[in-house]
C-alpha positions in Angstrom: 12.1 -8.8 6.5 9.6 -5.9 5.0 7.4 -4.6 7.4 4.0 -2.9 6.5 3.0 -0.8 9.4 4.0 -2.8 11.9 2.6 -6.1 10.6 4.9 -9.0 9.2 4.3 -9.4 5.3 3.9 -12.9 5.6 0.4 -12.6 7.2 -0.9 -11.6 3.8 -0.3 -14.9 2.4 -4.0 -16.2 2.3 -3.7 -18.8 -0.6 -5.5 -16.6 -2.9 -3.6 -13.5 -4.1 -5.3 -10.5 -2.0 -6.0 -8.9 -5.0 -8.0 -11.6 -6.4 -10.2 -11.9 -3.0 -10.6 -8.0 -3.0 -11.4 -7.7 -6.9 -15.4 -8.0 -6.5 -15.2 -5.3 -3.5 -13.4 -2.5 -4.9 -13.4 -0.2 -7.2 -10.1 1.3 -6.9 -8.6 4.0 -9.3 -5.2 2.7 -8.3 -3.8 -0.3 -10.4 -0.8 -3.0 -9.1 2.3 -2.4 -11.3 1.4 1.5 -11.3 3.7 4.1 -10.3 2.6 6.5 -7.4 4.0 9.2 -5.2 3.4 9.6 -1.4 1.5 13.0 -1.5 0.1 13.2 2.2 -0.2 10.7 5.4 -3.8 10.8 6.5 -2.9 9.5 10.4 0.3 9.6 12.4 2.5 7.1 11.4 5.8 6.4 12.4 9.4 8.0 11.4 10.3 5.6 9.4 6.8 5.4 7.2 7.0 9.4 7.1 10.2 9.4 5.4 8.9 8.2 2.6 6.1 11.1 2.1 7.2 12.6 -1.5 9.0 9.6 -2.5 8.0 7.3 -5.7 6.8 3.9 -5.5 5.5 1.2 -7.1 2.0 -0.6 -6.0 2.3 -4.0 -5.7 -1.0 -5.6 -3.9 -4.0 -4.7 -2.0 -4.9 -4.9 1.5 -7.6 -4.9 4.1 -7.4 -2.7 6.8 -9.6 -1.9 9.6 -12.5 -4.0 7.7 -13.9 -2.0 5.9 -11.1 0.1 3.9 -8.6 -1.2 1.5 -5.1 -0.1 1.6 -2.5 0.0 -1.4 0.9 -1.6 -0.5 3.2 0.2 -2.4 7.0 -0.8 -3.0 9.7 1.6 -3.2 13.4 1.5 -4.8 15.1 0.5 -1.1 12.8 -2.9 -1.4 11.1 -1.2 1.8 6.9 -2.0 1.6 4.0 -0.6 3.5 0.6 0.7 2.7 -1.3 4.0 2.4 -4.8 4.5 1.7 -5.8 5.4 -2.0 -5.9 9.5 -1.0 -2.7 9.1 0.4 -1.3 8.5 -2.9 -1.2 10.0 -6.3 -0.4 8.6 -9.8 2.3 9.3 -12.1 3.4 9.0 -15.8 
């Protein structure tokens, strides 16, 4: 089973995709399918989450967190998946 920071990734299943019910609220710089590299960890997270700062990724959906922010899940080559905020993150060719 994935886990994305400590919640199970079947509680994003909403009926609509996440992105689609996100789509008219953001205005992200981010895109799903894009490549990205973990380039900083804005709060403490755990060991396992911050063994993955540097590493390369791929972003697969969007997220709400804490209300009001939206967090990219991003996946990674291990099938591991969590999310970062958008400055957490970087793009790359």
């Amino acid at each position: 089973m994935t886990i994305i920071r400590g919640q199970d990734a079947d509680t994003l299943s909403l009926g609509l995709s996440l992105e689609t019910q996100l789509e008219p609220l953001v205005d992200m710089a981010l895109e799903i399918g894009q490549k990205v590299k973990v380039s900083r960890l804005r709060d403490r997270v755990s060991k396992n989450v911050a063994a993955y700062l540097g590493k390369r990724g791929v972003v697969s959906q969007f997220k709400m967190v804490d209300g009001s922010d939206v967090g990219v899940v991003v996946e990674f080559e291990d099938n591991y998946t969590t999310w970062f905020f958008e400055d957490e993150l970087s793009a790359i060719q």
